[in-house]
C-alpha positions as CSV (number, residue, x, y, z in Angstrom):
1,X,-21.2,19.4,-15.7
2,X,-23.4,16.5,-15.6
3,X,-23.7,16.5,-19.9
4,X,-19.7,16.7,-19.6
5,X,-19.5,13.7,-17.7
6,X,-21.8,11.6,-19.9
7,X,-20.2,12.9,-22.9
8,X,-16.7,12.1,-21.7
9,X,-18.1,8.4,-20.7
10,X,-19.5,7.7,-24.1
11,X,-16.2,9.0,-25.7
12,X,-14.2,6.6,-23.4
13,X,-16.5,3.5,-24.2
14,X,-16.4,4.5,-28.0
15,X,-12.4,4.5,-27.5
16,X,-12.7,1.5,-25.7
17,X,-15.0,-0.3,-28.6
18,X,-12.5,0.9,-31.2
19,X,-9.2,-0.5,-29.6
20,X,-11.2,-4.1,-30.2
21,X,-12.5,-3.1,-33.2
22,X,-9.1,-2.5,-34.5
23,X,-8.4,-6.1,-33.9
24,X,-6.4,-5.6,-30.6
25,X,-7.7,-9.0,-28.2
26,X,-7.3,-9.1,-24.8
27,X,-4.5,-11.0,-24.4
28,X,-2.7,-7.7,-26.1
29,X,-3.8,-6.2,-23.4
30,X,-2.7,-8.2,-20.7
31,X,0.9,-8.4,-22.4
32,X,1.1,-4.7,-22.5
33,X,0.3,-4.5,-19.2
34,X,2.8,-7.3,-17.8
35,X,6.1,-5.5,-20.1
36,X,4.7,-2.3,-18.2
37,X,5.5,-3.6,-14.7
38,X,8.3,-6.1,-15.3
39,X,10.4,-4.2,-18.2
40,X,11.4,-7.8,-20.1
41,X,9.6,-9.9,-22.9
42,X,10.4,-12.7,-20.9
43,X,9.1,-12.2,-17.6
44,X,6.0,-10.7,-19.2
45,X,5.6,-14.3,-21.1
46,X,5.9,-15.8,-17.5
47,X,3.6,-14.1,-15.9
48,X,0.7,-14.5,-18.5
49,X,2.1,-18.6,-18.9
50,X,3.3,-18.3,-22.6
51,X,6.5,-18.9,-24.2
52,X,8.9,-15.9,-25.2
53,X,8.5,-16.5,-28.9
54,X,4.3,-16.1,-28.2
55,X,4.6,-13.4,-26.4
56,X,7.2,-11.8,-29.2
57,X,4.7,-12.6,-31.9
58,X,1.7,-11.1,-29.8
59,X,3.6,-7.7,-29.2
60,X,4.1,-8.2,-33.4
61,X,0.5,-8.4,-33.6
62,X,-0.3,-5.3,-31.6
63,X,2.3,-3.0,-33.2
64,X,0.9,-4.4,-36.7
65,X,-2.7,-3.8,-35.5
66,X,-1.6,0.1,-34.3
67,X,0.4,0.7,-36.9
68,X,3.0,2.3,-34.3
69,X,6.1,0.4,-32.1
70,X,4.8,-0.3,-28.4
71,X,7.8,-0.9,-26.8
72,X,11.2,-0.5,-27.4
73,X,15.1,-2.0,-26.2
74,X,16.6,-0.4,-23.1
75,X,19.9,-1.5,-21.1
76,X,18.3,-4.1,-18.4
77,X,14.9,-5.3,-21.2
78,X,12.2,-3.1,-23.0
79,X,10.1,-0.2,-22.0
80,X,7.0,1.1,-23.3
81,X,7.0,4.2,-26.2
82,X,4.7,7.1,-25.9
83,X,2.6,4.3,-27.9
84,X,3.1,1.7,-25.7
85,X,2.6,3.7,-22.6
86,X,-1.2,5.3,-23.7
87,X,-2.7,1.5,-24.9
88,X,-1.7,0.6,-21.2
89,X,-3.4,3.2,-19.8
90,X,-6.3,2.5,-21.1
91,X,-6.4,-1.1,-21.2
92,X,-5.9,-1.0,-17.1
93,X,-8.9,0.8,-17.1
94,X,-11.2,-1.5,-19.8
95,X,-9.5,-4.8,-17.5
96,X,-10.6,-2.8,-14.6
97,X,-13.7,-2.6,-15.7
98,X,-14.6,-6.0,-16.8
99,X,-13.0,-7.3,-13.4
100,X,-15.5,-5.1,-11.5
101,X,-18.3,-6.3,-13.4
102,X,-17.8,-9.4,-12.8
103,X,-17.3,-8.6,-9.4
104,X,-20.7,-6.7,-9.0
105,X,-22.4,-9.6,-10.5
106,X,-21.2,-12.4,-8.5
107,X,-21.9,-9.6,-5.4
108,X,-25.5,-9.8,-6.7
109,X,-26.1,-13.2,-7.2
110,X,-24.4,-13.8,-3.8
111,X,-26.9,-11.3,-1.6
112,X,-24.9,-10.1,1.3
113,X,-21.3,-11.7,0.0
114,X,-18.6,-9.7,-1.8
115,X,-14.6,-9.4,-1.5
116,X,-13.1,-6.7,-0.8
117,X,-9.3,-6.3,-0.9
118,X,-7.6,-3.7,1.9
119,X,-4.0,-2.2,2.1
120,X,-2.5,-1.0,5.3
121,X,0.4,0.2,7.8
122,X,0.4,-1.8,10.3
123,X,-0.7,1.0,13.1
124,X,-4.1,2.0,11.7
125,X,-4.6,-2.1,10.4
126,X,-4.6,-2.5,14.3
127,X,-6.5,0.7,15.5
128,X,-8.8,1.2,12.9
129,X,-9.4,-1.9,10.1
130,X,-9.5,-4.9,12.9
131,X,-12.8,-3.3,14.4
132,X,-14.0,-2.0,11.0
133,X,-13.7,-5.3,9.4
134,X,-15.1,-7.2,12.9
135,X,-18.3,-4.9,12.5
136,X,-18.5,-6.1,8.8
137,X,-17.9,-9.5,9.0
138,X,-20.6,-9.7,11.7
139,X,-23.0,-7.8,9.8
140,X,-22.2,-9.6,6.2
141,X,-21.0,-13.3,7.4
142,X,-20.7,-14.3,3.7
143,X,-17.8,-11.4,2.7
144,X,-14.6,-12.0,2.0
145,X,-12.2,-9.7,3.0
146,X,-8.5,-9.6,2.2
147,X,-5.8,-8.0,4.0
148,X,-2.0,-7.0,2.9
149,X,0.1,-5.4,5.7
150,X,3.2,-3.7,4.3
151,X,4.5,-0.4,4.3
152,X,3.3,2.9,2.3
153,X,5.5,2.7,-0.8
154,X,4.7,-0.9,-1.6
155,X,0.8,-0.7,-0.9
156,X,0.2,2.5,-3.2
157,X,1.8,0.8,-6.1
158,X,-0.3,-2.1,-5.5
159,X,-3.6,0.4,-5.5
160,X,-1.9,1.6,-8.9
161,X,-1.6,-1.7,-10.5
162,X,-5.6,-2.3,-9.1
163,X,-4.9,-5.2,-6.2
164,X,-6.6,-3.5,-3.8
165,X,-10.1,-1.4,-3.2
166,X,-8.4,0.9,-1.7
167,X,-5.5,1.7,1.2
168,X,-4.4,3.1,4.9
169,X,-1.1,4.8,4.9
170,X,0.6,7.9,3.1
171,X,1.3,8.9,-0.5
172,X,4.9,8.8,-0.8
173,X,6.9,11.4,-1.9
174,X,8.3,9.5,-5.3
175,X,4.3,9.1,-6.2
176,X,2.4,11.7,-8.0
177,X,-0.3,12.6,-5.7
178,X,-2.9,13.5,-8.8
179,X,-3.4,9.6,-9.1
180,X,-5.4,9.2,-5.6
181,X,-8.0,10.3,-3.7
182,X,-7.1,10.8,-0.1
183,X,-9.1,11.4,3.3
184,X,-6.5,12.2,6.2
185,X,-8.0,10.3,9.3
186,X,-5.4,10.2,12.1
187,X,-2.1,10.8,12.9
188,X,0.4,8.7,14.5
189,X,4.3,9.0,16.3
190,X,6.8,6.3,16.8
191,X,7.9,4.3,19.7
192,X,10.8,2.4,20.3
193,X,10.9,-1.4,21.7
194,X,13.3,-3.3,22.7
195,X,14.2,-6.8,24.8
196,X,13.3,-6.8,28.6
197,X,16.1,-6.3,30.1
198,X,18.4,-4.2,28.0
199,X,20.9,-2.4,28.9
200,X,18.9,1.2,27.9
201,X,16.4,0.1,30.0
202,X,18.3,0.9,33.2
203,X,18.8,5.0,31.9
204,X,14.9,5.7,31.9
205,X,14.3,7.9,29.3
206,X,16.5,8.3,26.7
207,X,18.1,11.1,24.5
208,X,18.9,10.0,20.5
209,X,22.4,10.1,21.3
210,X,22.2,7.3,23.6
211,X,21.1,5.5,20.8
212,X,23.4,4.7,18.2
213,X,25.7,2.6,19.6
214,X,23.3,0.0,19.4
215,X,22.1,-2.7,16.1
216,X,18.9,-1.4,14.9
217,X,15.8,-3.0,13.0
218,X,14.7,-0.6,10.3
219,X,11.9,-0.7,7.8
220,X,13.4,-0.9,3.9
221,X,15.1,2.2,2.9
222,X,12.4,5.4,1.7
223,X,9.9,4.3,4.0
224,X,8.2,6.9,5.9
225,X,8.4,5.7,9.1
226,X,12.4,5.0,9.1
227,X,13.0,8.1,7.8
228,X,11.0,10.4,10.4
229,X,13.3,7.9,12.7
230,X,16.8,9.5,10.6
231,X,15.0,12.7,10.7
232,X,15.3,12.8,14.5
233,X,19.0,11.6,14.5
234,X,19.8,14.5,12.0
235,X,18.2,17.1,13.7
236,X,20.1,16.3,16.6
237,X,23.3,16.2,14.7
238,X,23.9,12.7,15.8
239,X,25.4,9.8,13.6
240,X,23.1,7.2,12.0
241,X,23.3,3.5,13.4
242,X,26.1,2.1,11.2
243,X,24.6,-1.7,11.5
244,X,21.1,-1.6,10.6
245,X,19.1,-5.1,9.3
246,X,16.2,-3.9,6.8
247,X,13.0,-5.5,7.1
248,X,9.3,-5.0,6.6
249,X,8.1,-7.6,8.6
250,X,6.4,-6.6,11.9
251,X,7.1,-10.7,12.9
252,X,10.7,-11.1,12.2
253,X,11.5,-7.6,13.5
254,X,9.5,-8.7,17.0
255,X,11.8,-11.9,16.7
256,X,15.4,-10.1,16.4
257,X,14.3,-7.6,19.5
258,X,13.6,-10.0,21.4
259,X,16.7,-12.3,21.3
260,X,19.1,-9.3,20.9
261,X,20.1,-5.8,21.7
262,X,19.1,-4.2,19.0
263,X,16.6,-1.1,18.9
264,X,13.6,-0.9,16.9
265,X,11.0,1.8,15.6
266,X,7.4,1.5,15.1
267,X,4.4,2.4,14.7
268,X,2.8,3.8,18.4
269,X,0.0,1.6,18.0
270,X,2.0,-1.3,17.8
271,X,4.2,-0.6,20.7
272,X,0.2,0.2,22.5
273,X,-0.2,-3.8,21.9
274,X,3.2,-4.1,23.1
275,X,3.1,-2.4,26.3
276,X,-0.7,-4.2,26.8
277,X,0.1,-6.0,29.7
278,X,2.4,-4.1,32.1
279,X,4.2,-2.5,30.4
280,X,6.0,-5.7,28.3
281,X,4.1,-8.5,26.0
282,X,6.5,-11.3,25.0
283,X,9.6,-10.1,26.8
284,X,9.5,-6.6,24.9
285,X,9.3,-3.6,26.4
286,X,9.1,0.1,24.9
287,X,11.7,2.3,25.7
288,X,11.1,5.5,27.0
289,X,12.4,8.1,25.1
290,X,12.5,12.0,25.8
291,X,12.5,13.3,22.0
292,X,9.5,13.0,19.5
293,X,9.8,11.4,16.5
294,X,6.9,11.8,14.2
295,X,5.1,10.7,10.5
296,X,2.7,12.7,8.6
297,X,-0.5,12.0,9.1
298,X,-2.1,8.5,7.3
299,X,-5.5,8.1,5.2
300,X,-7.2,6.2,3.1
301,X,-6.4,6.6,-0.2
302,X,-8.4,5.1,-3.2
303,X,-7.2,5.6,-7.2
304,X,-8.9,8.4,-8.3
305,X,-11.8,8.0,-11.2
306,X,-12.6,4.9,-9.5
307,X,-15.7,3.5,-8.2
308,X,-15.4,1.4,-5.2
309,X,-17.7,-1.3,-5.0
310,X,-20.2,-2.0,-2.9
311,X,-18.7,-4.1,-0.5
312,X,-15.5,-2.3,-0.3
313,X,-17.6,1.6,0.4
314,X,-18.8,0.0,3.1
315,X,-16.0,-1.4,4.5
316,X,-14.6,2.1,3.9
317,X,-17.2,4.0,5.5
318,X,-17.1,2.2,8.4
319,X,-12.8,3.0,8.5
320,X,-13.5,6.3,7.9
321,X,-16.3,6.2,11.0
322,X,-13.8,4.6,13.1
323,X,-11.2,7.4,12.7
324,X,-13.2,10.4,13.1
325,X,-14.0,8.5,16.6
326,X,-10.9,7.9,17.3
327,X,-9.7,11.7,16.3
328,X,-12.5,13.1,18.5
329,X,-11.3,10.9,21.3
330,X,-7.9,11.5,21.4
331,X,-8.8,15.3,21.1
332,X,-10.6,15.1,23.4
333,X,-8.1,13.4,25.9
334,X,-5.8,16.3,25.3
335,X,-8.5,18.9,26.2
């Protein structure tokens, strides 16, 4: 297995060596990449700060280096060929690399520093990755450590296209899974919040078909916490709120609950900080509810066939410590 491995490495560096060997430069690379994830010439050219015609000559250049067309017209721009489509591959993966490396050296020259870039839903980001990254930071004073809350579908992508270490949250179902490592480490349901003093308020708990009468604040359509939230309307065979605002912003959604009537999900340790102090933080209160309404359970989920650096495994470690003592407590609670 271990002769396998090595021989498969040195086959993938050879590969590697021979794309520039061919005369394909790095800045190939980076175009290829850019058409990949914006689909047009010119946004590709805006993104790597050339000029359409450059960036048109460059793509030239490749497809005269390869001897085979790399992309090719489509209604709304240009998509990669078969061609097109296995040079990006691997030139994510040689860009990877040399990012890395430069990453592990400055790391080394640094001591104790390092960067480490985190995805997460916002429920774990509180529960598990504020105490994780507290122990690091105290540990390691000199580490950087970035943090981008959004929801599942948008993090995994950005894990795809290598802007973070790694993630908290779910493989969506549009995703292939084969991609990703993933480590289940909790589970969570969802509350509802709304203003103090709303009208619901007054009925205790509620049943879903008290609900829909009301606005509602919803995460962007596909994600997996609004749609365990239509899940729980269907199954009851009630209607869907017919005036919904889309959002993914945990701030702006706390903002429109608070000066309205309308309803929204999230995440249970959100509405735990919520409900904090007496049951309301900020004139928001958690309605009781008498039906579940639950996601699939969350991990962390790194790209598969790659490393995590130092600085990020540790940060990861100590994620994946904090959920198995979290697991064990609530478990334990239940008991």
């Amino acid at each position: 297995m271990a002769e396998k491995l090595i021989r498969t490495g040195h086959q993938d560096n050879q590969l590697g060596l021979g794309i520039f060997r061919s005369g394909v430069k790095m800045s190939h690379l980076q175009l290829v990449l850019a058409i990949e994830e914006h689909g047009q010439i010119s946004a590709a050219a805006e993104v790597l700060g050339i000029s359409q015609p450059a960036a048109s000559r460059m793509l030239t250049e490749i497809e005269g280096v390869l001897k085979a067309p790399i992309c090719e017209r489509v209604a709304r721009g240009v998509e990669l060929t078969r061609y097109g489509r296995a040079l990006a591959r691997r030139a994510r993966a040689i860009l990877l690399e040399l990012r890395e490396t430069t990453r592990e050296i400055a790391e080394l020259k640094a001591g104790n520093s390092g960067k480490v870039s985190l995805g997460s839903v916002t429920g774990p980001a509180l529960s598990l990755a504020v105490p994780a990254i507290r122990q690091v930071t105290t540990a390691y004073p000199g580490i950087e450590i970035s943090v981008q809350i959004e929801n599942s579908n948008v993090l995994v992508r950005e894990l795809i296209a290598a802007r973070h270490d790694f993630v908290i949250g779910r493989i969506p179902d549009d995703v292939d899974p084969k991609q990703f490592n993933m480590v289940v480490i909790g589970e969570e349901d969802v509350r509802l919040i709304v203003r103090d003093g709303h009208p619901l308020l007054e009925r205790g708990a509620v049943e879903v078909a008290d609900l829909p009468g009301f606005d509602w604040v919803f995460q962007p359509t596909g994600t997996l916490l609004r749609r365990a939230v239509e899940d729980s309307f269907m199954q009851a065979g009630i209607a869907l709120p017919a005036t919904v605002i889309n959002t993914s912003s945990i701030i702006l959604t706390l903002a429109m609950v608070r000066n309205s009537n309308v309803i929204a999900p999230v995440a249970h340790d959100v509405a735990t900080v919520i409900a904090g102090s007496g049951g309301q933080l900020g004139g928001i209160c958690v309605l009781p509810n008498r039906f579940p309404i639950k996601i699939r359970p969350f991990g962390l989920i790194t790209a598969r066939d790659r490393a995590l650096p130092p600085s990020a495994k540790l940060l990861y470690d100590l994620i994946l410590q904090q959920g198995a003592a979290t697991s064990a407590s609530n478990h334990q609670d239940m008991a």
